[in-house]
N, C-alpha and C positions, 0 to 999 in steps of 0.2 A: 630544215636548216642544214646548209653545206660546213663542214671543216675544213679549216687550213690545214695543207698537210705540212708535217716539221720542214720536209723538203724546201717548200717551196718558200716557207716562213725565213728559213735559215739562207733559204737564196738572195730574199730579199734584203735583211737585216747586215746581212754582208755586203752586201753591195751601198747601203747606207752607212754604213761604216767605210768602206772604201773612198767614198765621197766627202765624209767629214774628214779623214786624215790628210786627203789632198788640200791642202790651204796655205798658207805663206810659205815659203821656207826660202834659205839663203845658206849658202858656203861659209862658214867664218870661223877663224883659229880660236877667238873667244870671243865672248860677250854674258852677259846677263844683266836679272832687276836687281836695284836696291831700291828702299825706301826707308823715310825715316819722319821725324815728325812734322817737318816741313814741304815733303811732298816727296817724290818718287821719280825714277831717270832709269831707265832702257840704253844698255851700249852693246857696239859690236865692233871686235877688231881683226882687221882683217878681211873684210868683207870681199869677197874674190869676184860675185858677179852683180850687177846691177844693167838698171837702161836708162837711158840718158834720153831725154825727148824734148827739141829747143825747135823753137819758130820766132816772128817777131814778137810775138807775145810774152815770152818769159823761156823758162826752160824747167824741169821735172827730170829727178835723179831718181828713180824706184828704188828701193832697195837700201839706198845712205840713209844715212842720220844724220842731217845736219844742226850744229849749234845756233843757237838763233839770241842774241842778244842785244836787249836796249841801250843805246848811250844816250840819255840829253844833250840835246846838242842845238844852243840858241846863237841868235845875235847877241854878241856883246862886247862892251869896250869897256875899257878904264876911264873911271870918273877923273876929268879935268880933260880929257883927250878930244881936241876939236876938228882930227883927222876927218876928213869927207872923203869916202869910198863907196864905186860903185862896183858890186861884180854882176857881170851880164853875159852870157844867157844864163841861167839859172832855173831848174836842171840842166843840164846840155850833153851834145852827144860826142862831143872833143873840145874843142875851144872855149877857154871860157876867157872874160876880160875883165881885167882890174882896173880900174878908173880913176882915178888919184885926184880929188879938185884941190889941191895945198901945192904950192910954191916951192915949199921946203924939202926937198924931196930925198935928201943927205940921211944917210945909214938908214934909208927905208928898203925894208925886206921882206917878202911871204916865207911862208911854210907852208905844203902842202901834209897833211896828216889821213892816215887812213882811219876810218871808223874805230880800228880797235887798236889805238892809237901809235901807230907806226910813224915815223918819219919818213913819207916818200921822196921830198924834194924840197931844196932852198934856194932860191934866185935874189939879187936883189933888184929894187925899183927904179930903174931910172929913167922914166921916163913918165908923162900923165898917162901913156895908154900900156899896160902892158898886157901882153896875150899868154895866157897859160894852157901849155898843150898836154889836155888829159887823156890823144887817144891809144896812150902803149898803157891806159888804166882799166881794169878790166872793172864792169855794169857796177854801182852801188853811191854809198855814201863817204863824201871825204870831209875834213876840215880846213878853212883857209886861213890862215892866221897872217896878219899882217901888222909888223912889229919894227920898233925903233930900237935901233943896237938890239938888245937882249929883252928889252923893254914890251911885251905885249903891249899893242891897240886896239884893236879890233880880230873879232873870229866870227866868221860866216860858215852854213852850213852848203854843201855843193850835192848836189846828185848827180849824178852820172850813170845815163840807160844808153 
């Protein structure tokens, strides 16, 4: 039966610990966990390096943390409201069009709304066909609210890739 000598034991053992210490690491002025009885969140600020890796497919930030948040977000209008709107193309990759089939077309106006509910943009409608240009908007979800005077009608949900 051979022995390990400590030598060669200790060479090894080190060099396995060399190997476990190498693993994620990041630059950042601060961060840490909290937890609590509802669950737990990881932050970092400041984070100085990251890689960025975009194709048509999507894009990958390594290194961020990004917030990631649900909004409900349906068709709906006000009961009694017989306004007929179409929006098309829906998702789209710039242009999108408001459709308008009603006559009365006076104090009709959209709002453009960002997911986390910003005010982008207010036009009004005057015409049956109106074209809405989303492409100074950068990839995601918006909302289109299309309203009389002050009055909501309808709100549609837009994607935008």
């Amino acid at each position: 039966m051979t022995t390990i000598k400590p030598a060669i034991l200790l060479l090894f053992l080190s060099g396995f610990c060399f190997f476990q210490l190498n693993a994620q690491s990041g630059v950042s002025s601060a961060g840490g966990d909290s937890s609590g009885e509802t669950g737990s969140v990881s932050f970092s600020i400041g984070l100085v390096d990251y890689i960025s890796i975009s194709n048509e497919n999507g894009s990958v930030d390594k290194g961020l943390q990004h917030p990631y948040e649900i909004f409900p977000v349906t068709v709906s209008e006000i009961i009694g409201s017989d306004l007929s709107l179409i929006v098309y193309p829906n998702p789209t990759s710039g242009i999108v069009n408001l459709r308008v089939e009603e006559t009365d077309l006076e104090k009709l106006k959209f709002r453009i709304y960002h997911q986390n509910g910003n005010l982008i943009m207010v036009k009004a409608i005057s015409g049956p066909t109106t074209s809405i240009n989303l492409d100074p908007l950068s990839p995601g979800v918006y909302v289109l609210v299309v309203s009389r005077g002050d009055q909501p009608l309808k709100e549609y949900k837009i994607v935008k890739h």
